[in-house]
N, C-alpha and C positions, 0 to 999 in steps of 0.2 A: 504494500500500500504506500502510497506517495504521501510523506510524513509535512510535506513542504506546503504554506498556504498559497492559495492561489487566490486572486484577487479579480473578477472582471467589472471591469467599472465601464459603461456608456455616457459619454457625453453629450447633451442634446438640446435641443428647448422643442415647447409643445409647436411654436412654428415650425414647420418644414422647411427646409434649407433650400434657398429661391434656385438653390444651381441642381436641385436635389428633385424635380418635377417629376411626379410619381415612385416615389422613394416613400416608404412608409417613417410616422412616426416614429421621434427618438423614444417615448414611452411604447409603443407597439414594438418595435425592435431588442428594447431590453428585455422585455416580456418575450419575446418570441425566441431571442440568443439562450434566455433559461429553459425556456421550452426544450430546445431542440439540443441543447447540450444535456440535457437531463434523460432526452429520448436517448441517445447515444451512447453516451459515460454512465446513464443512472445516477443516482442521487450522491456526489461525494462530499462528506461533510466539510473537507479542506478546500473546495471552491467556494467564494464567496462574491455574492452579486454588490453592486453599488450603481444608482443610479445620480446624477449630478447635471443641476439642468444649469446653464449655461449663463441665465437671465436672471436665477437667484441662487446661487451659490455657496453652500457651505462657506463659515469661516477656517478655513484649511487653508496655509500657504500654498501647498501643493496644488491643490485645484484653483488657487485663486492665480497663480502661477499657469496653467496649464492651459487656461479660459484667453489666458494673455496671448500664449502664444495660438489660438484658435482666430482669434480678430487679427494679431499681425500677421500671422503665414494665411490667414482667409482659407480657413480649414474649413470641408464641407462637413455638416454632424447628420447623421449620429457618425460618432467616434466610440472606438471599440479597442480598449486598452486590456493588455494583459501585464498583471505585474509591472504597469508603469509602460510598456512597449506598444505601439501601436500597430495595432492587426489591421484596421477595416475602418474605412475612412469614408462616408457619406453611404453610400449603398453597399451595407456587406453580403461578404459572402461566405459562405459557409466552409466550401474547404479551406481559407483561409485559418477562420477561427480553430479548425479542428486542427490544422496542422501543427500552429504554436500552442494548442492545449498537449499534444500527441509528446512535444517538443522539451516540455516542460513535465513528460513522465506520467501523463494520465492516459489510460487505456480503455476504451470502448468496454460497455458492458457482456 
């Protein structure tokens, strides 16, 4: 069993990202990234979901930090962080995310 936490966090706000035009919500996507890693992997107690909307923001430097760099590089969201690293950046996709889950020593159920 992979003893190491795992962290996915989505970045997003409840607008849709204007570059993002039929791209589902950032709340619809975090919701759907647990779904479907949950179908796959099954329940592991060391992944842990985070959502973080972009428009009201935890007081956290890191995210307040991280929102920063979303306005100046004009990042498209939802944004799809593992462990701090960025997998999936406006419309994700799924073998992405499995691959750096896969990457990070989690194994399909």
């Amino acid at each position: 069993m992979n003893e190491k936490k795992i962290t996915i966090t989505v970045y997003g706000a409840e607008q849709i990202c204007a570059s993002c035009v039929g791209a589902p919500g950032s709340v619809d996507t975090y919701e759907w990234i647990q779904a479907a890693i949950s179908r796959k992997y099954g329940q592991k107690p060391y992944i842990n979901y985070k959502y973080v909307d972009i428009n009201q923001p935890p007081n956290e430097k890191k995210h307040q930090e991280f929102i920063k760099r979303i306005v100046d590089e004009d990042l498209f969201w939802p944004i799809i962080l593992i462990n701090d690293e960025i997998i999936a950046e406006g419309i994700p996709r799924l073998k992405s995310v499995y691959k750096a889950l896969e990457k990070h020593g989690v194994e399909p159920s």
